[in-house]
C-alpha positions in Angstrom: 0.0 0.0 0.0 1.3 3.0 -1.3 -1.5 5.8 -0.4 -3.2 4.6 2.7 -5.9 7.6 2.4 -7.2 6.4 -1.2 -5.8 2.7 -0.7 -4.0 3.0 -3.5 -1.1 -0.6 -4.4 2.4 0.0 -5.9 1.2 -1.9 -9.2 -1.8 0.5 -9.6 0.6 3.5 -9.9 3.2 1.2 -12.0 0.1 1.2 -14.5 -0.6 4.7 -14.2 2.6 5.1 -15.4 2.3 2.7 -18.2 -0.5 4.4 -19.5 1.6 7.8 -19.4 1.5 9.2 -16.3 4.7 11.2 -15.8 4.8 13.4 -12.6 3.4 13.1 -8.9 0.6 15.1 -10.2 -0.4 13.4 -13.0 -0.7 10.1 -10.6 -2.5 12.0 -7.9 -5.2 13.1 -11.5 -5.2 9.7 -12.1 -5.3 7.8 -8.9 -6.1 10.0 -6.4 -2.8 9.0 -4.7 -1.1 11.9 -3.0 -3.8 14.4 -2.7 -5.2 14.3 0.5 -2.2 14.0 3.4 0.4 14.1 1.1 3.1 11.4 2.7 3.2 9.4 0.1 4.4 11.5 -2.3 8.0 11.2 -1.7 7.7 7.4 -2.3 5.4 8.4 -5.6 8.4 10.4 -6.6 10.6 7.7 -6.0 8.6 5.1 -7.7 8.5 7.4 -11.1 12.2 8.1 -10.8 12.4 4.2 -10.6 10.8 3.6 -13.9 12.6 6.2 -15.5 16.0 4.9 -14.7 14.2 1.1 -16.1 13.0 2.8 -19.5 15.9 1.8 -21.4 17.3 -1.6 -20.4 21.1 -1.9 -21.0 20.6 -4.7 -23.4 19.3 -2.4 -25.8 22.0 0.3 -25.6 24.2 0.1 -28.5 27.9 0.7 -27.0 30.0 4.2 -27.6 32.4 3.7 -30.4 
């Protein structure tokens, strides 16, 4: 449980982001998550800044030449 005011789960806001949510804000439009107390958004934050670093999997990154 992420956002204990709106019950809102860690894979809820992993979709959110899936389906383009890109800031705090946008999952607090979408989910409700971090609008009414407001201590989960630093773990929001850090969840997003999570999937950004995840975005582009080394596998995939052609080496410098």
């Amino acid at each position: 449980m992420i956002c204990a005011c709106h019950g809102v789960r860690r894979g809820e806001i992993d979709e959110a982001l899936r389906q383009g949510s890109a800031s705090v804000e946008d999952v607090g439009r979408a989910l409700r998550a971090g609008t009414n107390c407001g201590s989960c958004k630093p773990e929001i934050r850090k969840i997003i800044e999570a999937s950004r670093t995840n975005l582009v999997r080394p596998e995939f990154v052609e080496p410098a030449q």
